[in-house]
DRENBADREN-327584 format. One record per residue (C-alpha): x negated, y, z negated; residue in three letters. Coordinates in steps of 0.1 Angstrom, whole numbers, padded with zeros to 4 digits, always signed. Example, Ala and Ser with C-alpha at 12.3 -4.5 7.8 and 13.67 -1.06 7.14 Angstrom:
% DRENBADREN-327584
-0123-0045-0078ALA;-0137-0011-0071SER;
% end
This chain:
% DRENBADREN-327584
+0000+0000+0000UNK;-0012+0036+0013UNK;-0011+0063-0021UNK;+0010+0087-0011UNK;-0003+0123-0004UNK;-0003+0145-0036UNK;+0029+0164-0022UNK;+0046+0130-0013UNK;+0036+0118-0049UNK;+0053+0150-0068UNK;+0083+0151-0046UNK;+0088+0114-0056UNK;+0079+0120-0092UNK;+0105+0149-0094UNK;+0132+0126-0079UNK;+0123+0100-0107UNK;+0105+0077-0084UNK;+0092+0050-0114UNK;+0068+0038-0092UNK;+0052+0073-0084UNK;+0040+0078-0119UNK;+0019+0042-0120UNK;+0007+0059-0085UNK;-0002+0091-0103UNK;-0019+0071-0133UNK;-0037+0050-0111UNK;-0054+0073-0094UNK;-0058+0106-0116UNK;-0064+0084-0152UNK;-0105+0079-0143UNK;-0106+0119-0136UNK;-0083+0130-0163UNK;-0107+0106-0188UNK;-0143+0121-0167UNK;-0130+0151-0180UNK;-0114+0149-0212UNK;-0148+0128-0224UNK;-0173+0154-0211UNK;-0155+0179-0233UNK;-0146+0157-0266UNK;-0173+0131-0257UNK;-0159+0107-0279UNK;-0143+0076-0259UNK;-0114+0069-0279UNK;-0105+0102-0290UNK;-0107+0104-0245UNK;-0083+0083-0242UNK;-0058+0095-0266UNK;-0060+0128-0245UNK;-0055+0107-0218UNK;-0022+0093-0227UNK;-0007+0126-0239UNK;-0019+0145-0208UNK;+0001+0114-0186UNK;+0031+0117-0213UNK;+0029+0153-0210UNK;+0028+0152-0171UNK;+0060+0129-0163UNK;+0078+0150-0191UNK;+0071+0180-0172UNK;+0068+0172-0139UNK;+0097+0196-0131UNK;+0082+0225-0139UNK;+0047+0222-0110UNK;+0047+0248-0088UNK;+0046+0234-0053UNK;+0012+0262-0051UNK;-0008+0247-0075UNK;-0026+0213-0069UNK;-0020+0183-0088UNK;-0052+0178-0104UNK;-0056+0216-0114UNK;-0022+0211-0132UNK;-0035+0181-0145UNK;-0068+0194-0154UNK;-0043+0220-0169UNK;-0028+0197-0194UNK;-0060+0177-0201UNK;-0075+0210-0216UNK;-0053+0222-0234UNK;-0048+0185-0254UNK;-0086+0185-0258UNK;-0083+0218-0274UNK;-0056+0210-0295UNK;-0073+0179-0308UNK;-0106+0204-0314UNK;-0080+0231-0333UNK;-0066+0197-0353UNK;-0106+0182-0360UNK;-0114+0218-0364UNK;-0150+0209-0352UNK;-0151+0235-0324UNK;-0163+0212-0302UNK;-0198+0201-0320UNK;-0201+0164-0316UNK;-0227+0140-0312UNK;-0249+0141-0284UNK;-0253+0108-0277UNK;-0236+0089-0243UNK;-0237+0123-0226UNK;-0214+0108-0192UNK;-0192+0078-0190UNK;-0206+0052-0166UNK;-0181+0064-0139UNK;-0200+0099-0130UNK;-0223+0096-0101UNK;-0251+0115-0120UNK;-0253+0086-0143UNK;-0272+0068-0114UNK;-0298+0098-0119UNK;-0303+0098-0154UNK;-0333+0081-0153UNK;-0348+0111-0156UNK;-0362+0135-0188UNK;-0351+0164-0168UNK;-0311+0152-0162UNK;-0311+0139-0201UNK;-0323+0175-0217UNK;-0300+0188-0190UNK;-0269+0172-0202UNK;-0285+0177-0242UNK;-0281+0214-0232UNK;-0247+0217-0219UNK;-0235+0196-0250UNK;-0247+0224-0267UNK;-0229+0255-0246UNK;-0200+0270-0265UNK;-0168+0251-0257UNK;-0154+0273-0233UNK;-0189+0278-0214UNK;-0187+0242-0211UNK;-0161+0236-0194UNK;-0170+0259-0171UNK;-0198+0247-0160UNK;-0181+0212-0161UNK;-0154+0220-0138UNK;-0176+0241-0111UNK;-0206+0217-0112UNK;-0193+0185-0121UNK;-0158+0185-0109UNK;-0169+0208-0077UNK;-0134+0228-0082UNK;-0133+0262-0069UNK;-0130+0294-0090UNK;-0091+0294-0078UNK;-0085+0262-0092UNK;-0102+0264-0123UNK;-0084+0294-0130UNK;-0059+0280-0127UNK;-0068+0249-0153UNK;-0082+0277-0177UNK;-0052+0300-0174UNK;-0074+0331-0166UNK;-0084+0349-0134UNK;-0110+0342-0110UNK;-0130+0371-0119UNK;-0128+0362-0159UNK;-0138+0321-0146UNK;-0166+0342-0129UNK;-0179+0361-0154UNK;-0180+0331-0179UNK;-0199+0309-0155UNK;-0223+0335-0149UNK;-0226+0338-0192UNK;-0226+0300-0193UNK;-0253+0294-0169UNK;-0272+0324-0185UNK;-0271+0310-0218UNK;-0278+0273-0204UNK;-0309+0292-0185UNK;-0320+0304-0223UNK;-0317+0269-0239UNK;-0339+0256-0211UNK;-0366+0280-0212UNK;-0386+0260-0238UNK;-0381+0228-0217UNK;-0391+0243-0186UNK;-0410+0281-0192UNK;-0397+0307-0168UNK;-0391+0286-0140UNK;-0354+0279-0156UNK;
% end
């Protein structure tokens, strides 16, 4: 069986199309659970996220705006569980940096390398909302109109806190790498 396009897939979903919503699991879940463990990075507190962000989706599947792409809305929802569950742990977001990326990011083929591991160290240690910056531009390749919209800002303010992020990931380098960082 074909999946269906991500307009085909809402439009079923919205008709109550049972069988559109395994679709939707099936292929969004290993995103939604990329993302949701880069940010938390804690694997079963992930998945938790996961399963409210899919809960969260069918509930209100009425209310996506034919403009906005599926996976920014569910990008959408997936942040704004993880920071509920970093309001509710009230750790802002400091957690262990050990298993940086889930075995399902193609950078995990690289990280062989010194440089990829203090890499990853550093962007553990980037403010929460610098993080996910970077995360979603570099690691999720979304444009600054999408993550916008996952972020709930404006393309100039996802701008100007990718350019702070990678200024202040530049900084935490510096003793790695000198001045060519």
């Amino acid at each position: 069986m074909q999946p269906s396009s991500d307009e085909q897939l809402v439009l079923r979903l919205k008709a109550g199309d049972v069988g559109a919503f395994g679709e939707l699991y099936e292929q969004y879940r290993p995103r939604v659970y990329r993302f949701a463990f880069k940010l938390l990075r804690d694997g079963d507190q992930a998945e938790d996220i996961v399963q409210e962000t899919f809960l969260k989706a069918q509930r209100s599947i009425q209310t996506l705006n034919q403009n906005h792409s599926l996976v920014s809305w569910l990008l959408a929802i997936t942040r704004n569980e993880v920071y509920g569950q970093l309001r509710k742990t009230r750790n802002n977001g400091q957690v262990d940096v050990d298993d940086v990326w889930d075995s399902e990011t193609p950078l995990d083929k690289l990280v062989g390398t010194e440089t990829v591991v203090i890499v990853q160290n550093m962007i553990a240690q980037l403010k929460p909302d610098y993080k996910e910056v970077i995360l979603l531009r570099e690691y999720e390749r979304m444009s600054y109109a999408e993550i916008a919209r996952v972020t709930e800002g404006t393309e100039g303010a996802v701008k100007a806190r990718l350019f702070k992020a990678r200024k202040a990931l530049v900084k935490k380098l510096k003793p790695y790498f000198g001045e060519q960082s």
